[in-house]
N, C-alpha and C positions, 0 to 999 in steps of 0.2 A: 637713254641718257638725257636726264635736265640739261638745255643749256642755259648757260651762264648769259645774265643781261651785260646787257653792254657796257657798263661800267664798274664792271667786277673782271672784262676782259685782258688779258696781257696785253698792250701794247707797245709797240718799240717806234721810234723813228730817231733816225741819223742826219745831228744836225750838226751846223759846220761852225768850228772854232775861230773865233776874230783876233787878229793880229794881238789885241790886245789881252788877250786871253779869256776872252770872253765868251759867255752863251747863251742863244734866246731861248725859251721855254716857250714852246709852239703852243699859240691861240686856244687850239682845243683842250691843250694839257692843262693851261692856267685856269682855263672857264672852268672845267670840269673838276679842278681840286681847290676853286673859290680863292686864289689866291691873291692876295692883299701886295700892301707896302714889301712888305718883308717875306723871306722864308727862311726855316734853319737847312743846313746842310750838313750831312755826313760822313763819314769815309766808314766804311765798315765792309768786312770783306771783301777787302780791294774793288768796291763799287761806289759811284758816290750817290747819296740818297736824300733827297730833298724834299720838306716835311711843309707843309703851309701852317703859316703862323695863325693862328685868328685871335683875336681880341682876348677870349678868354682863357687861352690856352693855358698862361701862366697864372693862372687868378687862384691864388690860393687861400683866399680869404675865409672858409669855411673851415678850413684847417687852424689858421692864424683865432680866428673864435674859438674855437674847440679849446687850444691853449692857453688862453687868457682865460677861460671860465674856468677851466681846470687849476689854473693857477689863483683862482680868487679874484679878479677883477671884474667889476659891476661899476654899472652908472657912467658920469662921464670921466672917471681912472681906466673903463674898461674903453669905453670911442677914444681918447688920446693914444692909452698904446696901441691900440688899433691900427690906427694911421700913422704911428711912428711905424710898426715891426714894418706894415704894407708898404712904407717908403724905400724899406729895406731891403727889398727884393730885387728891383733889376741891377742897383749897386753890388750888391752878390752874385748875379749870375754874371755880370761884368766881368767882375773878378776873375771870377771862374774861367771864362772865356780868357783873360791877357796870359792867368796860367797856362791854359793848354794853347794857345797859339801859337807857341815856339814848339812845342812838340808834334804838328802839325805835318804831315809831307804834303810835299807840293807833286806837281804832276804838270808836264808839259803836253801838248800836242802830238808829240812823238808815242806816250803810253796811251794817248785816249782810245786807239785802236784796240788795243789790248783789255781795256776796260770796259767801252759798251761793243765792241763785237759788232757783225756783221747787222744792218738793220732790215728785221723782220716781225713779222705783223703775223700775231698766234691766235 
């Protein structure tokens, strides 16, 4: 049987929640998934899942051209709306986000037991 390198490995560890509800992302975990300013976070089957943001994660600029050329735009009609639609983008996902942030469940100290489980090392 191939083993798996070490960074394709499961790892688990159990860290502890701050009065304020808060939680470190241990050293190794950050180095190793490059993590910046920011990350997104999930909920998805009743786990939560957090994603490292990188720079050009949202860049969807190649797309944003595709559009414009499709639609007829050339020269500089097509670099104006360019930089308009591109401005347009984190204003939209904004949005997106204050929509679902009421629909959101919270989770206290009391479930996180129930959520990351026992910590072990696979």
């Amino acid at each position: 049987m191939d083993k798996l390198p070490d960074d394709k490995k499961k790892r688990v560890k159990r860290i502890a929640v701050s009065s304020k509800k808060q939680i470190t992302i241990p050293k190794d975990f950050y180095e190793q998934l490059g993590i910046g300013n920011e990350v997104l976070i999930e909920l998805a089957d009743n786990k939560l899942i957090i994603h490292p943001i990188h720079e050009d994660h949202f860049d969807f600029s190649d797309l944003i051209l595709k559009d414009l050329i499709r639609e007829g735009y050339a020269g500089e009609e097509l670099y104006k709306e360019f930089v308009y639609r591109k401005s347009q983008i984190a204003p939209a996902f904004n949005a997106m986000i204050s929509e679902e942030r009421p629909k959101a469940k919270t989770y206290t100290a009391d479930t996180l037991e129930e959520l990351f489980g026992e910590d072990d090392e696979q």
